[in-house]
N, C-alpha and C positions, 0 to 999 in steps of 0.2 A: 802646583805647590805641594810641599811633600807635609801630612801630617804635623811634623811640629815645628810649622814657619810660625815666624812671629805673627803673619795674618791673623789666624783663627786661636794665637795665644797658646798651642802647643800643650806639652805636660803642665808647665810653667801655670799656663791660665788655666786647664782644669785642676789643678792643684788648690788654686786660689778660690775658684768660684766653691770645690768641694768645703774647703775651709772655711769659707764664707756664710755657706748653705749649713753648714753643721754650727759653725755661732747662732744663729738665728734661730735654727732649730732647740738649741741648747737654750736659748734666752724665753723663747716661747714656752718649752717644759718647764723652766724655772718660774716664769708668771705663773703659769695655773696651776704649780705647787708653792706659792707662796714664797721662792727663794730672789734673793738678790743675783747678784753677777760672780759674788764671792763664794757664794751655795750656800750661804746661811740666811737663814729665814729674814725675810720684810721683818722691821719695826714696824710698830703701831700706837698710836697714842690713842689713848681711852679721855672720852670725855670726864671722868670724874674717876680716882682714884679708889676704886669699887675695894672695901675691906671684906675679902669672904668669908676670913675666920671671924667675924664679929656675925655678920646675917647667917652663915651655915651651922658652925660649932656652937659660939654662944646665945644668941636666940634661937636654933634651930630651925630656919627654914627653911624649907625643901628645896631641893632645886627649882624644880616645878615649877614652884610658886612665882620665880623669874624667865623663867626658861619654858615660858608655856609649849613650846610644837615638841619639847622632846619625846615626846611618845607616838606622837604621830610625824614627823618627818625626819628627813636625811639632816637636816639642819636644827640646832635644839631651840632656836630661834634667839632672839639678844632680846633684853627686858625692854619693853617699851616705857614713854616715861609715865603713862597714867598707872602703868604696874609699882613703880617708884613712890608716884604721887600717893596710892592706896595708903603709903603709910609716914611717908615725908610733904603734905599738904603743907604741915606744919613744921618747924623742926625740933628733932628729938636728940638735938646736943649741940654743941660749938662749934664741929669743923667746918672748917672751909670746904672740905669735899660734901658736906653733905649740903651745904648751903647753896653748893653750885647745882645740886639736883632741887632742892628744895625752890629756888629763882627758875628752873625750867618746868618744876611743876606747875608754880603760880603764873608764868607767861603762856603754858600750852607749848613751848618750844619740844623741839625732839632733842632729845640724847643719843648724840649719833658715835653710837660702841660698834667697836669695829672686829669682825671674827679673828677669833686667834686659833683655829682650826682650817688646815683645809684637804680637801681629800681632790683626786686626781678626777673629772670631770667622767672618765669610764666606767668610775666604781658605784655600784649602788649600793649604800650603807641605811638601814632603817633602824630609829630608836626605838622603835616601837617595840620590832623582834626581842632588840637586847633588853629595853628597861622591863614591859608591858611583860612578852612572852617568856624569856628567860631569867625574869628578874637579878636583872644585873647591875648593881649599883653604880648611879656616875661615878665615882671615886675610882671603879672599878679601870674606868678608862682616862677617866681628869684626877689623879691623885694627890695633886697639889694644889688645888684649886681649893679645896675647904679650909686650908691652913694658910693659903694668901691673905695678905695686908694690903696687896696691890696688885692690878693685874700683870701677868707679864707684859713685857717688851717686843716679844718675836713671836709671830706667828708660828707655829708647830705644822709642820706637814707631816698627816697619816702614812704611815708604811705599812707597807703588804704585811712585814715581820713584826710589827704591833698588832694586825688581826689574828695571825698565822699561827701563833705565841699563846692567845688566849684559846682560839679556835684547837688546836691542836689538843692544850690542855682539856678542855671541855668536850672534848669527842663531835666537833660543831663541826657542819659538813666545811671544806678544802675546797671541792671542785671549783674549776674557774670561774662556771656560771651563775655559783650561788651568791657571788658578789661584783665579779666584771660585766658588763652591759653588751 
């Protein structure tokens, strides 16, 4: 049989399986960047409707103070809820959102906050470098995040040209190795 009999599927079936194999592919890079099928970032629902501009701007607290691994990990960590509890045991106003943390303080339940960052499984990224050694303020890299009322909606996938950007600005080494794996 000659190359392209219907036996072995021809141009026809390699056409198809490549098409096939490049969806998959395409669907897989889009999971571990955080995007749907459309290429815009996953939704996410937040257990409790988190005000930053009230705990960052108006009482001023640190990041930190919820986001304890930012300085030592890739990840800035999500607030656990006895970090919550330290100041909602009780509650310190009316809302409903706060009442929903304040009911998983007093049951020991977890508050399961879901990341709204993700960077590409190759890259190694440390907060430590940026906040600890280079002193670079979250803001510097979350800039909307102190002036939210509520958390976003969509997941944000990191790009190359979001490091590239700042990096470049600040004379921060480029080379591939100093951030690919």
């Amino acid at each position: 049989m000659a190359s392209g009999t219907v036996a072995n599927g021809g141009v026809a079936g390699a056409s198809r399986r490549l098409w096939i194999a490049g969806l998959v592919a395409g669907a897989a890079i889009g999971a571990v960047a955080g995007l749907t099928w459309s290429g815009r970032p996953a939704t996410v629902t937040q257990p409790v409707a988190f005000d930053h501009r009230l705990h960052v701007r108006d009482l001023e607290i640190a990041c930190a103070t919820c986001h304890p691994f930012d300085a030592r990990a890739p990840f800035s960590g999500l607030p656990a809820t006895e970090s919550c509890a330290s100041c909602h045991a009780e509650p310190l106003g009316t809302s409903a959102e706060e009442a929903k943390v304040v009911a998983a303080a007093r049951s020991g339940s977890t508050l399961a906050w879901a990341p709204l960052h993700r960077q590409p499984p190759h890259v190694f990224f440390s907060h430590r470098l940026h906040v600890e050694a280079a002193r670079i303020a979250c803001d510097a890299c979350h800039p909307t995040f102190a002036d939210a009322r509520s958390p976003p909606a969509r997941v944000r996938a990191i790009r190359m040209a979001d490091c590239l950007r700042c990096h470049l600005r600040a004379g921060a080494p480029t080379r591939c190795t100093a951030c690919h794996r």
